[in-house]
MMTF fields as JSON, N, C-alpha, C and O atoms, coordinates in Angstrom:
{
  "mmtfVersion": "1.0.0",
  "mmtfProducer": "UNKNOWN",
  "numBonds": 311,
  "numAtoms": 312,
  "numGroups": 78,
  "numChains": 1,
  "numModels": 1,
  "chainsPerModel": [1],
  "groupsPerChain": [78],
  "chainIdList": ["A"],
  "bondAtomList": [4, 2, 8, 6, 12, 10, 16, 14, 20, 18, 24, 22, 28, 26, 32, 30, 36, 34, 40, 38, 44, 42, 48, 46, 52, 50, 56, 54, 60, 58, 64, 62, 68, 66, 72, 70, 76, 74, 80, 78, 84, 82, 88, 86, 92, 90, 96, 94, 100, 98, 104, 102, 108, 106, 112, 110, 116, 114, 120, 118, 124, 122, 128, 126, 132, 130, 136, 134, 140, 138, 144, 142, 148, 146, 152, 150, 156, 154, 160, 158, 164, 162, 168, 166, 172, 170, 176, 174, 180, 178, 184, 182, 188, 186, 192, 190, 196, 194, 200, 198, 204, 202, 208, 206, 212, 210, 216, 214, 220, 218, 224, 222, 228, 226, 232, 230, 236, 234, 240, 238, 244, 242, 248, 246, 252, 250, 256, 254, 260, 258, 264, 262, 268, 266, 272, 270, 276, 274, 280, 278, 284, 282, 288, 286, 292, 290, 296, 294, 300, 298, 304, 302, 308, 306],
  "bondOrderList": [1, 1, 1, 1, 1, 1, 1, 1, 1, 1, 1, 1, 1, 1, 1, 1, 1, 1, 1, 1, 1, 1, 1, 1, 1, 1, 1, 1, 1, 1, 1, 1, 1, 1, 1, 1, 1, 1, 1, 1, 1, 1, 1, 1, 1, 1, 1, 1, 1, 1, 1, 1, 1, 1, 1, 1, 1, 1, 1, 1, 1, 1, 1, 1, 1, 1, 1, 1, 1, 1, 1, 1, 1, 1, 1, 1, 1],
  "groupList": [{"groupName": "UNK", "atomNameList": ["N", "CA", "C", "O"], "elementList": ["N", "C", "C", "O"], "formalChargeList": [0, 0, 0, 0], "bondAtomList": [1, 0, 2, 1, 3, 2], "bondOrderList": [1, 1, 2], "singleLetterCode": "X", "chemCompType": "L-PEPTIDE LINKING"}],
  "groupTypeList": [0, 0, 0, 0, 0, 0, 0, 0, 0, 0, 0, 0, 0, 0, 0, 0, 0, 0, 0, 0, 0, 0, 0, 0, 0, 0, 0, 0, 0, 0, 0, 0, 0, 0, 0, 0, 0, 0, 0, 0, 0, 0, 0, 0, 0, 0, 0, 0, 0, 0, 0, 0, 0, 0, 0, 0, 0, 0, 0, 0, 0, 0, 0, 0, 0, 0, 0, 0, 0, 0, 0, 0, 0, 0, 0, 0, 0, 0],
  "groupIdList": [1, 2, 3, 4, 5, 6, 7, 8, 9, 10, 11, 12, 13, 14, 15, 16, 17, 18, 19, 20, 21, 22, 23, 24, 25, 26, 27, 28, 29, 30, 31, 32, 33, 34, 35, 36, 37, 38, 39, 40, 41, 42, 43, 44, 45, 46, 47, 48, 49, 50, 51, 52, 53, 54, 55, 56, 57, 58, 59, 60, 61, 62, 63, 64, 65, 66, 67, 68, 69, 70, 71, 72, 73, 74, 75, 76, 77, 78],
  "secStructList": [7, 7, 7, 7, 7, 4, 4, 4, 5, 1, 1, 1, 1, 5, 6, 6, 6, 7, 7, 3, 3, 3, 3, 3, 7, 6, 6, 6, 7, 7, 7, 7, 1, 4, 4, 4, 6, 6, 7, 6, 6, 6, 7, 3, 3, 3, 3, 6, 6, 3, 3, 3, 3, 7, 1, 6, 6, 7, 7, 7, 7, 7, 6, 6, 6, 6, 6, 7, 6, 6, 1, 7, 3, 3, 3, 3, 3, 7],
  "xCoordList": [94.615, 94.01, 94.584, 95.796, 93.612, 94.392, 94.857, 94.43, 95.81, 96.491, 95.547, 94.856, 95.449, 94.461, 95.548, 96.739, 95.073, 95.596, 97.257, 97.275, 97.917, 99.515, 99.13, 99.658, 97.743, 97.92, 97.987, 98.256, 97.547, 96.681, 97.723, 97.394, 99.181, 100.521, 101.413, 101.755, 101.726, 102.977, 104.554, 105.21, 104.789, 105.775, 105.641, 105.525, 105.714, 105.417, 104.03, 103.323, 103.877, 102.7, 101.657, 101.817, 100.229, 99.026, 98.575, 98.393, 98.399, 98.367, 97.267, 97.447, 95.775, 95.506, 95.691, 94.707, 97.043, 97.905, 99.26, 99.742, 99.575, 100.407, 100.477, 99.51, 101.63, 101.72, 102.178, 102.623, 102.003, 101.342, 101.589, 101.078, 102.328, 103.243, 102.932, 102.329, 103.136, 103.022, 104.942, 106.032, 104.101, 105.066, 105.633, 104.619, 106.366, 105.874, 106.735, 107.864, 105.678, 106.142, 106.904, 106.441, 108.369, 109.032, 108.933, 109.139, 108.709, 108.257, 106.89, 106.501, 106.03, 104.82, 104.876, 103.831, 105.693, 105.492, 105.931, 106.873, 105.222, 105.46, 106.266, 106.731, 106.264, 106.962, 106.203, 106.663, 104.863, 104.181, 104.077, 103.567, 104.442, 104.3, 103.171, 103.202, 102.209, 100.715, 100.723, 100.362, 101.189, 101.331, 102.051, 101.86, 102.99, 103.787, 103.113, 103.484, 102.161, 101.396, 100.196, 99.325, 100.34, 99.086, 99.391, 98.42, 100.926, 101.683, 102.155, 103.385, 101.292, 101.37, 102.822, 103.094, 103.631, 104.828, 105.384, 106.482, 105.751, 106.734, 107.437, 108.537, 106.685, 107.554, 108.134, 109.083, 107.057, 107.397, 108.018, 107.574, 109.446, 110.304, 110.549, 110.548, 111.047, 111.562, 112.965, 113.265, 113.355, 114.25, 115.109, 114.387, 116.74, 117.478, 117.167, 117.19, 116.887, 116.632, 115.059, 114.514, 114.107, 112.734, 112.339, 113.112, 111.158, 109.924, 110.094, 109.743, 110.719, 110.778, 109.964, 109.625, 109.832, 109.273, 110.212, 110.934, 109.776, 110.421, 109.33, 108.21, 109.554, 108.962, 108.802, 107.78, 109.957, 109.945, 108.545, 107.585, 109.244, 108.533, 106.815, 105.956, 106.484, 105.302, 103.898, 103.849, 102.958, 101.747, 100.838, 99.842, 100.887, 99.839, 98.47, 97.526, 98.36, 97.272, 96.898, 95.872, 97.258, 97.011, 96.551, 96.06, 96.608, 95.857, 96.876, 96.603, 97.686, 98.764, 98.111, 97.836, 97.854, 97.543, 96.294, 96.5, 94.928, 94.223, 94.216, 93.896, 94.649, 94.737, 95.971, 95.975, 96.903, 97.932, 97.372, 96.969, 97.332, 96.923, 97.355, 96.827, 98.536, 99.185, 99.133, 99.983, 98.496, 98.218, 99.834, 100.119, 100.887, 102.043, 102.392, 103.393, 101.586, 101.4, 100.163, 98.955, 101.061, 100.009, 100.478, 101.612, 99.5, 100.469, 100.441, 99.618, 101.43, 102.455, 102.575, 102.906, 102.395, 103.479, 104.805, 105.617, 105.096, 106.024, 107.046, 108.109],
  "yCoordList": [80.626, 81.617, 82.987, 83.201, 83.971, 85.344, 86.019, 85.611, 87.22, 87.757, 88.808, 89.138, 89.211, 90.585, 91.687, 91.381, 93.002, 93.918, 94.918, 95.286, 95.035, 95.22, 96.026, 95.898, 97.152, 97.995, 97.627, 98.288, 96.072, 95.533, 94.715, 93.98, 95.142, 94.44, 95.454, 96.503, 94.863, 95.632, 94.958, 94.767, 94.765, 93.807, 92.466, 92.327, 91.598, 90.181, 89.685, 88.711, 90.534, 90.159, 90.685, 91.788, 90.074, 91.588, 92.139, 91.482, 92.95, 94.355, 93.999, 94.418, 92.866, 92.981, 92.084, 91.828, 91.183, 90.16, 91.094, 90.484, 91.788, 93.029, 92.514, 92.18, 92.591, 91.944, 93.493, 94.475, 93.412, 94.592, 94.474, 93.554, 95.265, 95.316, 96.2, 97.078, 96.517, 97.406, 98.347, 98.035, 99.635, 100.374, 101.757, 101.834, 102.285, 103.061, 104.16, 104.139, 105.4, 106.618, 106.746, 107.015, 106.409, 107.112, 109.122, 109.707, 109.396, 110.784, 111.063, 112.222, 109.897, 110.155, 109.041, 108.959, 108.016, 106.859, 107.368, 108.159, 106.96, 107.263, 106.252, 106.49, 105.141, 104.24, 103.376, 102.379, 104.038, 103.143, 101.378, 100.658, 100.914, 99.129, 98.76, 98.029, 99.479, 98.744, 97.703, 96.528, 98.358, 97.202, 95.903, 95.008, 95.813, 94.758, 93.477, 92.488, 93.342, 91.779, 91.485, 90.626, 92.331, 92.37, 91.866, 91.642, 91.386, 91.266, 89.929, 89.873, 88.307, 87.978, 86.653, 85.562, 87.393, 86.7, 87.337, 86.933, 88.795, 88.861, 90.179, 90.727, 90.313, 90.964, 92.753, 93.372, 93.349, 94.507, 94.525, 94.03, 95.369, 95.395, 96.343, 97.076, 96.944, 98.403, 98.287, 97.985, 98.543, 98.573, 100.282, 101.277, 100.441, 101.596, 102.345, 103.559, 101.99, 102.971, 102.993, 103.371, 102.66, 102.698, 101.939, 101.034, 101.933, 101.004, 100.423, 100.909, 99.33, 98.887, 97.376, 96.427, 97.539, 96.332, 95.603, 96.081, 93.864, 93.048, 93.312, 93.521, 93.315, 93.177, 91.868, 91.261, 91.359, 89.511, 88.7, 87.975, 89.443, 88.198, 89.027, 88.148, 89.863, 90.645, 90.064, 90.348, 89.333, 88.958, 89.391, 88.733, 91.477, 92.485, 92.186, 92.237, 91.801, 91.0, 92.611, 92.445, 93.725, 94.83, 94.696, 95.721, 93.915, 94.16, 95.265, 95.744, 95.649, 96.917, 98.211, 98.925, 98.447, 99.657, 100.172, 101.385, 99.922, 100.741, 101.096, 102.143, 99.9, 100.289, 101.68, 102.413, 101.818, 102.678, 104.191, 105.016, 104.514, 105.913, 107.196, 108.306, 106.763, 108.454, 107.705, 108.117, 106.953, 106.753, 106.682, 107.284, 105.964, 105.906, 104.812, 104.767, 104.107, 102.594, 102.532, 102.664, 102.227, 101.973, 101.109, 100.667, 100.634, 99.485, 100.078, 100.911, 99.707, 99.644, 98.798, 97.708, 98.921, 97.959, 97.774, 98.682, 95.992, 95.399, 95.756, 95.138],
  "zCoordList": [51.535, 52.397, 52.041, 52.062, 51.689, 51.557, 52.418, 53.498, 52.589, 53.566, 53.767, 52.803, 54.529, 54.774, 54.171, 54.121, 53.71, 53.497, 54.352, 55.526, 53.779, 54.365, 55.736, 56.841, 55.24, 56.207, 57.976, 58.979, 57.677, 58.657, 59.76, 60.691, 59.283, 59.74, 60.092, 59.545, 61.19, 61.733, 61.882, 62.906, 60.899, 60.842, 59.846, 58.628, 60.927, 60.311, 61.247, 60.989, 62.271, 63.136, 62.648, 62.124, 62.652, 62.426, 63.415, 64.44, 63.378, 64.209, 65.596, 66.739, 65.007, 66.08, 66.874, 67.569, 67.143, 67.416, 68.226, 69.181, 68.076, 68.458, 70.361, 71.046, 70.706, 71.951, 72.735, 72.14, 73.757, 74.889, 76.072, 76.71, 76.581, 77.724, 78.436, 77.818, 80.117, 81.153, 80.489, 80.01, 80.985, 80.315, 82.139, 82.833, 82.542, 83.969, 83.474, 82.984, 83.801, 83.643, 85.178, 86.286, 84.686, 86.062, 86.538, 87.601, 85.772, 86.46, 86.863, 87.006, 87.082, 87.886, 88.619, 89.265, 88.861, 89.805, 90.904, 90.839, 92.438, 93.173, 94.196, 95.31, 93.485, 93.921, 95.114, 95.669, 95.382, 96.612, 96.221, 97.079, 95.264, 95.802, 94.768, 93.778, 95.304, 95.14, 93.774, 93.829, 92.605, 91.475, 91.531, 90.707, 92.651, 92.812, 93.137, 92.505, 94.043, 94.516, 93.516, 93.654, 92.55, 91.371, 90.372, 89.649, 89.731, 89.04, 89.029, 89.024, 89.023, 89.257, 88.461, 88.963, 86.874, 86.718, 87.179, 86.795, 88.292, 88.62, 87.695, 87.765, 87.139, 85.7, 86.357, 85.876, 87.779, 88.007, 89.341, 90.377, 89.101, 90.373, 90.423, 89.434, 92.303, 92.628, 93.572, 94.727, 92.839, 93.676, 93.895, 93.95, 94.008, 93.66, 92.595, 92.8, 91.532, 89.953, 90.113, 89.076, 91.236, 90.864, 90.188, 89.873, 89.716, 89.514, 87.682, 86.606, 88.04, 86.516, 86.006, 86.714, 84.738, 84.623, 83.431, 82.556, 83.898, 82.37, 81.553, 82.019, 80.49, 79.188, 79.175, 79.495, 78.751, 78.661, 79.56, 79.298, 80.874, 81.935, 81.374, 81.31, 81.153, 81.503, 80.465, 79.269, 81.073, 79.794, 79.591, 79.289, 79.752, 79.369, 79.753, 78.964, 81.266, 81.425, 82.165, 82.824, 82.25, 82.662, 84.161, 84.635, 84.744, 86.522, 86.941, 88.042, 86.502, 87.245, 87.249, 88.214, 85.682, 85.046, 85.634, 85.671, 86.193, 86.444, 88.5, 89.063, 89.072, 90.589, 90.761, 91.75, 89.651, 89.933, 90.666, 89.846, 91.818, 92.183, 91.422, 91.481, 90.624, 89.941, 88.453, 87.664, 88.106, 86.645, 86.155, 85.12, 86.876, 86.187, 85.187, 84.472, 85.248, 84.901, 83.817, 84.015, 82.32, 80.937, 80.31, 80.493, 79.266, 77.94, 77.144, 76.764, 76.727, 75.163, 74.455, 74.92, 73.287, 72.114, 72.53, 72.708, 72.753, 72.763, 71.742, 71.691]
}
């Protein structure tokens, strides 16, 4: 089987295999909650330092990212 072209890799993964994570702009989160019961491994918590998420636990299934009211909440490359 041939490899598709290098450009087409980011690593050892190909690119459109690329795993994708909730990412939170702490200077626009407002910290209201709302992403938390949407989140259903668990992956986003608030506590003292504000609104963080696991990477690990998180499976870019995005239900966070568009209910966010201040758009603090996007994906990223893992």
């Amino acid at each position: 089987m041939a490899r598709p072209p290098a450009a087409a890799y980011r690593g050892d993964m190909p690119a459109s295999r690329q795993r994708t994570v909730a990412v939170v702009d702490s200077a626009q989160c407002d910290e209201c909650g709302l992403c938390l019961p949407l989140c259903v491994p668990g992956a986003i918590h608030l506590g003292r330092r504000g609104l963080t998420i696991d990477a690990q636990a998180c499976t870019g299934c995005e239900k966070c990212v568009a209910p966010c009211p201040v758009g603090a909440l996007r994906m990223a490359d893992a």
